[in-house]
C-alpha positions in Angstrom: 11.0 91.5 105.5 13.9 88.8 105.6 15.6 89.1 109.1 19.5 88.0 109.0 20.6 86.1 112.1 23.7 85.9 113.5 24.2 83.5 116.4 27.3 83.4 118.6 27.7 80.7 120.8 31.0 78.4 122.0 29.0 75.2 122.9 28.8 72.9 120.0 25.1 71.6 121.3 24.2 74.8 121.9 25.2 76.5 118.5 23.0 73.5 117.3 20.0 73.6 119.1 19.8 77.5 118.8 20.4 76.7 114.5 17.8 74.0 114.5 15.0 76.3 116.2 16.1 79.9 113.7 15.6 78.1 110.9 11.6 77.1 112.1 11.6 81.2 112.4 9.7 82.6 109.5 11.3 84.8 107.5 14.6 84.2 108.9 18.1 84.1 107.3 20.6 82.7 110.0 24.0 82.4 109.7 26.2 79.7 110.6 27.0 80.5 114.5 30.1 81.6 115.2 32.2 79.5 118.1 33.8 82.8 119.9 34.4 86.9 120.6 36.9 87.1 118.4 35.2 85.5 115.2 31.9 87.2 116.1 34.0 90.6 115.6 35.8 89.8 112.4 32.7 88.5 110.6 31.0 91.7 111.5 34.3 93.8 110.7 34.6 91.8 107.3 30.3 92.7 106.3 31.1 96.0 107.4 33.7 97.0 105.5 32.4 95.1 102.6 29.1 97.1 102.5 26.8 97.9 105.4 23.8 96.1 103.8 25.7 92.9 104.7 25.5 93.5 108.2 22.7 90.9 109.8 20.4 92.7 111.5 20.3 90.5 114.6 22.9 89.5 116.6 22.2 86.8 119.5 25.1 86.0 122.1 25.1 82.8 124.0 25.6 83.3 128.0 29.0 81.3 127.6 30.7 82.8 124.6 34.0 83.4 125.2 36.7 84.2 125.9 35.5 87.9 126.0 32.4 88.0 128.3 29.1 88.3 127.0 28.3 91.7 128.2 31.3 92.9 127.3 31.0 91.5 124.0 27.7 93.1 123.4 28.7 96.5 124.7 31.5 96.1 122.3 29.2 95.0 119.6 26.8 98.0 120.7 29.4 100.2 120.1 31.1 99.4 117.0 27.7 98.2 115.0 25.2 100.8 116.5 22.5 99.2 114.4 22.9 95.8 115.2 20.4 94.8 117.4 21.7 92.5 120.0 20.6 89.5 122.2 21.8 88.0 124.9 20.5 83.9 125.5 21.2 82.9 129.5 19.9 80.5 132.1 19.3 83.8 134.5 16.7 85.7 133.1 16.0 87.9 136.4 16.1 91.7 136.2 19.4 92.0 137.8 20.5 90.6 134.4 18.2 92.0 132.4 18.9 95.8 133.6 22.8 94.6 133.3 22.1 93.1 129.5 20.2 96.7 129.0 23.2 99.0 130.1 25.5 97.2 128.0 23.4 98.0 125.2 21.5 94.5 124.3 18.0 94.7 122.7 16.5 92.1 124.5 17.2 88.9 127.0 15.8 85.4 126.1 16.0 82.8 128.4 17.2 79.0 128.3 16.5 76.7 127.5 15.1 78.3 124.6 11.0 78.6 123.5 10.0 79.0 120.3 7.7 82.0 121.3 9.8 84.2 123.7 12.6 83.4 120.5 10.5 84.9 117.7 8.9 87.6 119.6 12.7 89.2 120.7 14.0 88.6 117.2 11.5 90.3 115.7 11.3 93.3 118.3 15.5 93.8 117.6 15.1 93.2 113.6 12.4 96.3 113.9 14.6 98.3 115.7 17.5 98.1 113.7 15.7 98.8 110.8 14.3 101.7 112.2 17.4 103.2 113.1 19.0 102.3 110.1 16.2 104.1 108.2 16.2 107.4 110.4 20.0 107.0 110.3 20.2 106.3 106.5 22.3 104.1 104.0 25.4 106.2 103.9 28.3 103.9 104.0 30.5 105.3 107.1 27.1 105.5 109.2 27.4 102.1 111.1 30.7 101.3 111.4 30.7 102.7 115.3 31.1 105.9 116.3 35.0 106.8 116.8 37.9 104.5 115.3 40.0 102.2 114.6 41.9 100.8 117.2 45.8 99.8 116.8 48.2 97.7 119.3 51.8 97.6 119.1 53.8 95.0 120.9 57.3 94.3 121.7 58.9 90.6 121.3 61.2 91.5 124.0 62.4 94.4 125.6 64.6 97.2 123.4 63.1 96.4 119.9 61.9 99.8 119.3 58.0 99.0 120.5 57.4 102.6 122.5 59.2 104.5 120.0 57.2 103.0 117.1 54.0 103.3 119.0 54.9 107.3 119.2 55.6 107.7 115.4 52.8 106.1 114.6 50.9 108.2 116.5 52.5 111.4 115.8 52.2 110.2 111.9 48.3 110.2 112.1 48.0 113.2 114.0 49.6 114.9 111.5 47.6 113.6 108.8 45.0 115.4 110.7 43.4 112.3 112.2 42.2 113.0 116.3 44.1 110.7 117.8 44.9 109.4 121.5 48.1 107.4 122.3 47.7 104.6 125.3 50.3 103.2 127.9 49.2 100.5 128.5 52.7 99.4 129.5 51.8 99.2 133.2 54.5 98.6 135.2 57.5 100.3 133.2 56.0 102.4 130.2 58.0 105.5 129.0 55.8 107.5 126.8 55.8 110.0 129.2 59.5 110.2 128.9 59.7 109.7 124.8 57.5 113.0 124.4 58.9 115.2 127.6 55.4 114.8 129.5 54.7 114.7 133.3 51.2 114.5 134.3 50.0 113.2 137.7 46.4 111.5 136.1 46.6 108.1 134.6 45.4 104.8 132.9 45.2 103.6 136.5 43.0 106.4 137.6 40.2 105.4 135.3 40.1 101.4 136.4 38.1 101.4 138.9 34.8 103.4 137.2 32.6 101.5 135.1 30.6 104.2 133.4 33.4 106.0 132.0 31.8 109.3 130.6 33.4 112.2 128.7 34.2 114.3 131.0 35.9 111.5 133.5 38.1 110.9 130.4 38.9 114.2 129.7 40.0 114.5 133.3 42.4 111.5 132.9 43.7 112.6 129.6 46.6 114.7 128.8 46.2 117.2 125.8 49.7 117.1 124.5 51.0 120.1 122.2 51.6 117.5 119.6 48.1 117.2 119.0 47.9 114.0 120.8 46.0 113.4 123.4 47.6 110.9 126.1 47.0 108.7 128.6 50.0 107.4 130.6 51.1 104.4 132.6 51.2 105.1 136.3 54.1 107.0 138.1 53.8 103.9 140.3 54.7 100.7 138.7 52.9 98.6 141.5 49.4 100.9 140.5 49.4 98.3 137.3 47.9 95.9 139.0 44.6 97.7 139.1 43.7 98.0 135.1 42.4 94.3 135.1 40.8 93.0 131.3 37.7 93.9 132.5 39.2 97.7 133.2 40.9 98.0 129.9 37.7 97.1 127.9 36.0 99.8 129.3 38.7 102.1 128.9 39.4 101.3 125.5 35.8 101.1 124.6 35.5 105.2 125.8 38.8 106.0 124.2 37.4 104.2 120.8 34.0 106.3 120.7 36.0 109.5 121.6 38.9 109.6 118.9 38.8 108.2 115.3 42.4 106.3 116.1 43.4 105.1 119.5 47.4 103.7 119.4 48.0 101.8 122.5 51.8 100.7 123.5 51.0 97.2 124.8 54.8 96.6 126.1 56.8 93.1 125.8 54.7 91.2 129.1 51.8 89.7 128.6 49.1 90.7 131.1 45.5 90.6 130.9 44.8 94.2 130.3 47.0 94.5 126.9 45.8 91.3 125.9 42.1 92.6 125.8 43.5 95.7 124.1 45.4 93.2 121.1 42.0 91.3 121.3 39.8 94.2 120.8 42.1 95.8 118.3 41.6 96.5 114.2 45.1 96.3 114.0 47.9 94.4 115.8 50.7 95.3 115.5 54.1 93.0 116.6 57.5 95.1 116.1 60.7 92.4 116.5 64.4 93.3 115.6 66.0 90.6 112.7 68.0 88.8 115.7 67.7 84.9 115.9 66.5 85.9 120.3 64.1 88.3 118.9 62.5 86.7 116.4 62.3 83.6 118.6 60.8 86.0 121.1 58.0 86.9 118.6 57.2 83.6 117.7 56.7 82.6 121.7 54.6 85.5 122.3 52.5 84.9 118.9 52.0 81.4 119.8 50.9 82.4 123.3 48.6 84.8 121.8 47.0 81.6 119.8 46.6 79.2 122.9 44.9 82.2 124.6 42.5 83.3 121.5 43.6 86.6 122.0 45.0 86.9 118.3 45.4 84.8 115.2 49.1 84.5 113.9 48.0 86.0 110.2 46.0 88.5 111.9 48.9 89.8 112.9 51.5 92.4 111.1 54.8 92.2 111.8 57.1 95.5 111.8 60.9 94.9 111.4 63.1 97.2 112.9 66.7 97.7 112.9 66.7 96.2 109.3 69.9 96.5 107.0 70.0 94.4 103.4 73.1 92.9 105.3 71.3 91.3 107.9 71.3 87.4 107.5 67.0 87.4 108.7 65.2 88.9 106.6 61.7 89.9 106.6 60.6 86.8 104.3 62.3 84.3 106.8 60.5 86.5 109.7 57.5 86.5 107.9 57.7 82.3 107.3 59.1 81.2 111.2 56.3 83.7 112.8 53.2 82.6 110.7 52.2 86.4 110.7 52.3 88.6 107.9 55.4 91.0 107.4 54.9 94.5 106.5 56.2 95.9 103.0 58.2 98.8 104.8 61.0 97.7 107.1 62.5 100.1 109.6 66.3 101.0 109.4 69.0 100.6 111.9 69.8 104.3 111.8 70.3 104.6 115.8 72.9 107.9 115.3 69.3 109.8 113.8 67.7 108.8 117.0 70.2 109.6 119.9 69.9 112.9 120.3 65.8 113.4 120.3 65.9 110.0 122.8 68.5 110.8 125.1 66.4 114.5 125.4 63.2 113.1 125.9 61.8 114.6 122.7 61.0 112.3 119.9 58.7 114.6 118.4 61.1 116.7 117.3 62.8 114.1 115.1 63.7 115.5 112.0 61.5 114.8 108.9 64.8 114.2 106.5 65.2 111.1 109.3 64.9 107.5 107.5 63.6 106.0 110.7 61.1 108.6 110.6 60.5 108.3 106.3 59.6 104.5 107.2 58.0 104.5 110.6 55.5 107.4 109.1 55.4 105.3 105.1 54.2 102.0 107.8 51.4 104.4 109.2 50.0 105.0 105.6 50.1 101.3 104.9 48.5 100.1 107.6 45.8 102.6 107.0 46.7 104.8 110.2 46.1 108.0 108.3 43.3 110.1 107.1 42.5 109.5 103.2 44.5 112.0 101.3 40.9 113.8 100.0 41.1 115.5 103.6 44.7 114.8 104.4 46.9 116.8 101.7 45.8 120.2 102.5 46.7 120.3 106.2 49.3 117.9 105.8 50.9 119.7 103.1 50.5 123.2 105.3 52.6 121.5 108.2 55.4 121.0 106.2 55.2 117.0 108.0 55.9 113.9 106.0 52.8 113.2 106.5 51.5 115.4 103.1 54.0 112.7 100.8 52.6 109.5 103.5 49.1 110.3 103.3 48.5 109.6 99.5 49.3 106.0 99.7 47.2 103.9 99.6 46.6 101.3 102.8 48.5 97.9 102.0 47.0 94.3 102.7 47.8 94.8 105.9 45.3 96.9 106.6 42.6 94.4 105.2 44.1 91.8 108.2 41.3 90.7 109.7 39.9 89.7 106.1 39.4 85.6 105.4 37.0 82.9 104.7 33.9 84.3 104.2 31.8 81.3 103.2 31.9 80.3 107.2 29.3 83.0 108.6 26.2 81.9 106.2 24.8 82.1 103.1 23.9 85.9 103.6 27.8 86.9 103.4 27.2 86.9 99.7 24.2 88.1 99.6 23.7 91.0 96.8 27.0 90.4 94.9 25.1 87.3 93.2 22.0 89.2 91.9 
């Protein structure tokens, strides 16, 4: 049996010297190593989607990947790939580690610098148990993508473009569709989502940062069970509470929302703070909603650019919702698209703020009406970003609600969707492995 490798490690010395000894491995395929988090993710995203044969059946993380921590990284990897057996490479090969590596959901711990022996006797023990799971589990092509969903961000460029109001539709949109679906504060210090959908609830985000084994039922204790069919979990009452959900809090958090609902919509606000910007790097889709103003735009292009220095997000990894647009306005969505380096959705929003007043001003955005153009395009954006449930299992329930979601759900997801997509020759030989033959 042919084992595919896929190293992950930052160092350049170290990608090389772990290359050098795969290739001595016999029967090994390794890929070219990938240099951090965020390119381990896309590769495996990008074989995925493509077909789950692709996927290598043996990841191994280097101790100083970055910038998202190795066992964070594999607990993420864990989740999302279930049978992708993963690695972790370290100077501290003590138990302490090892039972850490374990909880996160590694297969094995080798130690550095690395021997050829302890090497090939780990890859081979997490090659045979990914194989073995993937043979009880079968070949069916949804069976290891993760359990749960797809996770969306949407981000403001500045304060009062539209960003918790567009979070909210989006939301409402897939629910409709018929897709379980949780919608995230994650606007710390001054989110309104509470206020948009008429909701007061004493639990949290900030009740769930200090636990590190976030189960089920701790969740479902923190979460509100809206009547919309969303299920919610809010910013604290008290701004200054913010301060707990740390990066390392929202991982978890959006880790346990990810494996409970098949789409998770987080409002990431206008700041910058490490919590949302775990949640924009962790996400499938990234959203970035700016108003076709010369301070806006410039505004998106800061925060974009800040998002780059940081590696938390690629600028063409990123989709860019216009809001407020008229044909009138001088910026257009092309000129948007070109200053911001991101890509521009198809749909833009109107500036139809007299449809909006009265469902704002009461605190009840849900009850929008469906003849509402805001609405029409918000809803249109959630079917081409690939927010809703495929119209096979969509129509019927959509169509019985009487929601726009019955026309949305039959259109097809637009290149946005595919964002995360690239260069594929960069991750090794094996990316193209069975569309040759």
């Amino acid at each position: 049996m042919t084992t595919r490798i896929l190293p992950a490690a930052g160092d350049p010395d170290a990608a090389r010297a772990i290359s050098t000894l795969l290739s001595q491995l016999p029967a090994a395929e390794p890929g070219a190593p990938v240099p951090d988090s965020t390119s381990l993710l896309d590769t495996l995203g990008r074989l995925a989607a493509e077909s789950i044969d692709e996927l290598p059946e043996v990841v191994l993380v280097h101790e100083r990947i970055g910038p998202v921590p190795a066992l964070d990284l594999i607990r993420e990897v864990a989740l999302r790939f279930p049978a992708v057996g993963v690695v972790l490479m370290s100077s501290d090969a003590g138990p302490a580690l090892f039972s850490a590596a374990m909880d996160s959901g590694a297969r094995g711990l080798i130690g550095l610098p690395l021997a050829y022996e302890e090497l090939a006797a780990r890859v081979q023990a997490a090659a045979q148990w990914s194989v073995g799971v993937r043979r009880h589990l079968g070949r069916g092509a949804d069976v290891f993508t993760g359990p749960g969903g797809k996770v969306v961000t949407v981000t403001g460029a500045k304060g009062g473009v539209g960003t918790t109001f567009t979070a909210v539709q989006f939301a409402l949109a897939a629910a409709a569709s018929g897709r379980r679906t949780a919608l995230v504060d994650m606007d710390l210090q001054a989110g309104d989502v509470g206020s948009y959908l008429d909701v007061q609830f004493r639990r949290s985000i900030a009740d769930l940062a200090g636990i590190h084994d976030i189960s089920p039922r701790v969740l479902q204790d923190a979460v509100y069970d809206d009547r919309t069919g969303l299920a919610l979990l809010l910013a604290p009452a008290d701004g200054e509470r913010g301060e707990e959900v740390d990066e390392r809090a929202a991982r978890h958090i959006v880790g346990a929302l990810r494996s409970r609902y098949e789409l998770v919509v987080i409002d990431c606000g206008t700041q910058v703070t490490g919590a949302n910007a775990a949640a924009v790097e962790m996400a499938d889709v990234a959203v970035l909603v700016t108003t076709p103003d010369v301070v806006s735009v410039r505004a998106a292009k800061r925060l974009v650019r800040m998002w780059e220095r940081l590696q938390v997000r690629k600028a063409e990894d990123t989709a860019m919702v216009v809001n407020r647009w008229s044909k009138h306005t001088e910026i257009q969505p092309a000129l948007i698209e070109k200053i911001t380096k991101t890509r521009a959705t198809r749909t833009p929003v109107p500036a139809a703020f007299k449809e909006l007043q009265a469902v704002v001003d009461a605190g009840r955005v849900q009850d929008l009406d469906n003849r509402s153009s805001v609405k029409q395009a918000l809803w249109t954006l959630a079917g081409e970003l690939g927010l809703l449930t495929p119209p096979s299992t969509a129509e019927p329930a959509a169509a019985a609600s009487g929601t726009p979601g019955a026309a949305l759900a039959v259109r097809a997801p637009g290149p946005v969707a595919r964002l995360r997509g690239g260069d594929r020759g960069a991750a090794g030989p094996w990316l193209r492995r069975g569309r040759e033959g």
